[in-house]
KOLVEX-96813 format. One record per residue (C-alpha): residue number from 1; residue in one letter; x, y, z. Coordinates in steps of 0.05 Angstrom, whole numbers, plus 5000, padded with zeros to 4 digits. Example, Ala and Ser with C-alpha at 12.3 -4.5 7.8 and 13.67 -1.06 7.14 Angstrom:
BEGIN
{seq 1, type A, px 5246, py 4910, pz 5156} $
{seq 2, type S, px 5273, py 4979, pz 5143} $
END
This chain:
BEGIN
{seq 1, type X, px 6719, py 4021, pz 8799} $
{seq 2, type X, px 6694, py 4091, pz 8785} $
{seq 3, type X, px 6647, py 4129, pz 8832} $
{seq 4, type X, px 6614, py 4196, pz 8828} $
{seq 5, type X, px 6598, py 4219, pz 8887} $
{seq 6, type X, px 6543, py 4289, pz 8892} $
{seq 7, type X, px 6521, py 4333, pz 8941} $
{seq 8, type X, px 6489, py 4405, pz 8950} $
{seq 9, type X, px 6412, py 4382, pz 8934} $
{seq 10, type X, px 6361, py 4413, pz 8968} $
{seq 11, type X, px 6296, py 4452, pz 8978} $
{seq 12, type X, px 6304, py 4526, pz 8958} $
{seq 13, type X, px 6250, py 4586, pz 8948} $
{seq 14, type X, px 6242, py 4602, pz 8875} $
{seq 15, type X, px 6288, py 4664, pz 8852} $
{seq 16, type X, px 6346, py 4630, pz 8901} $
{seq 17, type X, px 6405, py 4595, pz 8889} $
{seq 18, type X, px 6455, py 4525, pz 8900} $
{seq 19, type X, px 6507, py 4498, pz 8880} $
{seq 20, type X, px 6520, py 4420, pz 8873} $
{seq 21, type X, px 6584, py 4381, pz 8868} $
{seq 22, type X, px 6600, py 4316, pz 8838} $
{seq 23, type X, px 6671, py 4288, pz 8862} $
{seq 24, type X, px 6697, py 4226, pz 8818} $
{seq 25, type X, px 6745, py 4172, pz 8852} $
{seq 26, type X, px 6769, py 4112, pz 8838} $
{seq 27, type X, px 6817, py 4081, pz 8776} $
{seq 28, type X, px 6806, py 4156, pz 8743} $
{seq 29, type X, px 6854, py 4147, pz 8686} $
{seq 30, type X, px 6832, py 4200, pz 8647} $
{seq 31, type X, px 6760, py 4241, pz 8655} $
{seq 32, type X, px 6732, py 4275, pz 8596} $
{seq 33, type X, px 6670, py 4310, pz 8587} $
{seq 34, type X, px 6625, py 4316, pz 8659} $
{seq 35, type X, px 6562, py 4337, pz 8656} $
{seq 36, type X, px 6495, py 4349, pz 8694} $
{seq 37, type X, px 6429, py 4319, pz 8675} $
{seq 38, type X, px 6362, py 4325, pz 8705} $
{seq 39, type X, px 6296, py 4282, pz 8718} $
{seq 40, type X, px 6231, py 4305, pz 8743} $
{seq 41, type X, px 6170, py 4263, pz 8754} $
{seq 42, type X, px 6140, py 4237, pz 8700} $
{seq 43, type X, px 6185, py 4263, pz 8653} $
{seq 44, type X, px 6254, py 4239, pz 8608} $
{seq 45, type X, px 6318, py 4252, pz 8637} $
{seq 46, type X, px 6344, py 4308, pz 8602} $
{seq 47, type X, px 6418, py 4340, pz 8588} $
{seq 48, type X, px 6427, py 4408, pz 8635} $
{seq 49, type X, px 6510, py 4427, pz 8621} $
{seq 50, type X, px 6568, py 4394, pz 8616} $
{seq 51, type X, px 6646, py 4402, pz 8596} $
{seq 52, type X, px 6700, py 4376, pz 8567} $
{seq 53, type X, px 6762, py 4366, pz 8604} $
{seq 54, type X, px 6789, py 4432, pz 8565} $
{seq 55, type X, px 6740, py 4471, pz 8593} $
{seq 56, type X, px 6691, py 4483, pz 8533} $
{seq 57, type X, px 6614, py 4483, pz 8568} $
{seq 58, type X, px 6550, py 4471, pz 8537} $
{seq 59, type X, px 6481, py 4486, pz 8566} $
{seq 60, type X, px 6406, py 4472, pz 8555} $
{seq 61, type X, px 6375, py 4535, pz 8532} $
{seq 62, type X, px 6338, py 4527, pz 8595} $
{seq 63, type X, px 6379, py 4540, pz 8638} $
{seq 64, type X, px 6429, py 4592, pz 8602} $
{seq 65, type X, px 6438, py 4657, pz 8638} $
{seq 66, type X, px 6417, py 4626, pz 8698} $
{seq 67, type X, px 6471, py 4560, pz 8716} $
{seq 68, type X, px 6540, py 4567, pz 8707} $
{seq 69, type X, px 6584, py 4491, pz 8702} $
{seq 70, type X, px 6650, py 4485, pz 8716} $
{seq 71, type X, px 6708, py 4433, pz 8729} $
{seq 72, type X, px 6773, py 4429, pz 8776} $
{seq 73, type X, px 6810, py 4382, pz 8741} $
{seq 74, type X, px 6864, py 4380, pz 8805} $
{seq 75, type X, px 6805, py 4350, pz 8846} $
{seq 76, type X, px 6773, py 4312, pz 8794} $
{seq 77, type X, px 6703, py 4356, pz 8806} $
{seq 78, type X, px 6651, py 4381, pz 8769} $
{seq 79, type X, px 6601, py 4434, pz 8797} $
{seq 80, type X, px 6537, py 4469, pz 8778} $
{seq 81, type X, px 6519, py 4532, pz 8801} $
{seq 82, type X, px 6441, py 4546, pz 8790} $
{seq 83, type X, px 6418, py 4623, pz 8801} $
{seq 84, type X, px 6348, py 4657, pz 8796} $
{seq 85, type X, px 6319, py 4577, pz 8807} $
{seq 86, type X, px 6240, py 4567, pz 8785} $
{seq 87, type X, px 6198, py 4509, pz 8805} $
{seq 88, type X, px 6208, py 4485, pz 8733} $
{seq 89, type X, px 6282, py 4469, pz 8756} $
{seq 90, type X, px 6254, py 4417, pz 8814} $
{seq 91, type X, px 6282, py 4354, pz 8792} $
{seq 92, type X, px 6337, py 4292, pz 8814} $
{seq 93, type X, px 6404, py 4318, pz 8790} $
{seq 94, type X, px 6455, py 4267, pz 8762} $
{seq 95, type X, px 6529, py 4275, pz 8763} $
{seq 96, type X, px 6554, py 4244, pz 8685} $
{seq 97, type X, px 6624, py 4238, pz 8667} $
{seq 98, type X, px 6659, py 4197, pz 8613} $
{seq 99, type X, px 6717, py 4166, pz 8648} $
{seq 100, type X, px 6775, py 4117, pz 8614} $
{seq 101, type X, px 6796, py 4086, pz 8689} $
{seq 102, type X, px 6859, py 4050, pz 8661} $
{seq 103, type X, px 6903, py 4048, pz 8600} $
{seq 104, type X, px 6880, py 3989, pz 8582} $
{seq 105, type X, px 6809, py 4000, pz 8592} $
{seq 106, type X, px 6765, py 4028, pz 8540} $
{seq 107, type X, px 6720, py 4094, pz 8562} $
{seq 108, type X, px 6656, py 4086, pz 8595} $
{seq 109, type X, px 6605, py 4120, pz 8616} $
{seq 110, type X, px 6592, py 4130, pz 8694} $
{seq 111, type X, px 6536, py 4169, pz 8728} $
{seq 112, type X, px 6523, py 4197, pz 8803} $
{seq 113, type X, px 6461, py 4167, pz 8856} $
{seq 114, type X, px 6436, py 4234, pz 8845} $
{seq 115, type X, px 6413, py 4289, pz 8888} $
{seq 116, type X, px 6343, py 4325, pz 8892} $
{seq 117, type X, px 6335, py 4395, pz 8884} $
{seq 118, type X, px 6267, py 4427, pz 8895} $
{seq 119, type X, px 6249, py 4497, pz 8885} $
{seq 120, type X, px 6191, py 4514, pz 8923} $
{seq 121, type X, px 6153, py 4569, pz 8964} $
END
């Protein structure tokens, strides 16, 4: 079994900043690309960064210039730091990461329980 585990939610004034962790554990084989999506009320859950287990990062135009992911492969950990935060950004944050837990497993999928961050006055 695979588990993601986050943490570093929270309520923060607009213009402030956090920064959330998501630990994997379990039958961790190999990890590939971990990642960060986002759902607010009412609305899709939507891609926010991610990277690949050589480091390349990719995020939503929303949020470039303003969150910064990274990955410590050594602790099996992906984090998101999140600057200059706006209201817009309040949302349940989900932990991603494509994980092959065995050699003789195929690679799946696994996501986080997620963790609420709300950016309010």
């Amino acid at each position: 079994q695979v588990q993601l585990v986050e943490s570093g939610g929270g309520l923060v004034q607009p213009g402030g900043s956090l920064r959330l962790s998501c630990a994997a554990s379990g039958s961790l084989f190999s990890i590939y690309t971990m990642g960060w999506y986002r759902q607010a009320p009412g609305k899709q859950r939507e891609l926010v960064a991610d990277v690949t287990s050589s480091g390349l990062t990719h995020l939503a135009d929303s949020v470039k210039g303003r969150f910064t992911i990274s990955r410590d492969n050594a602790k099996n950990t992906v984090y998101l730091q999140m600057n200059s935060l706006k209201p817009e950004d309040t949302a349940v944050y989900y932990c991603n990461a494509a994980v092959r837990p065995t050699i003789a497993t195929p690679t799946y999928i696994y996501w986080g329980q997620g963790t609420q961050v709300t950016v309010s006055a």
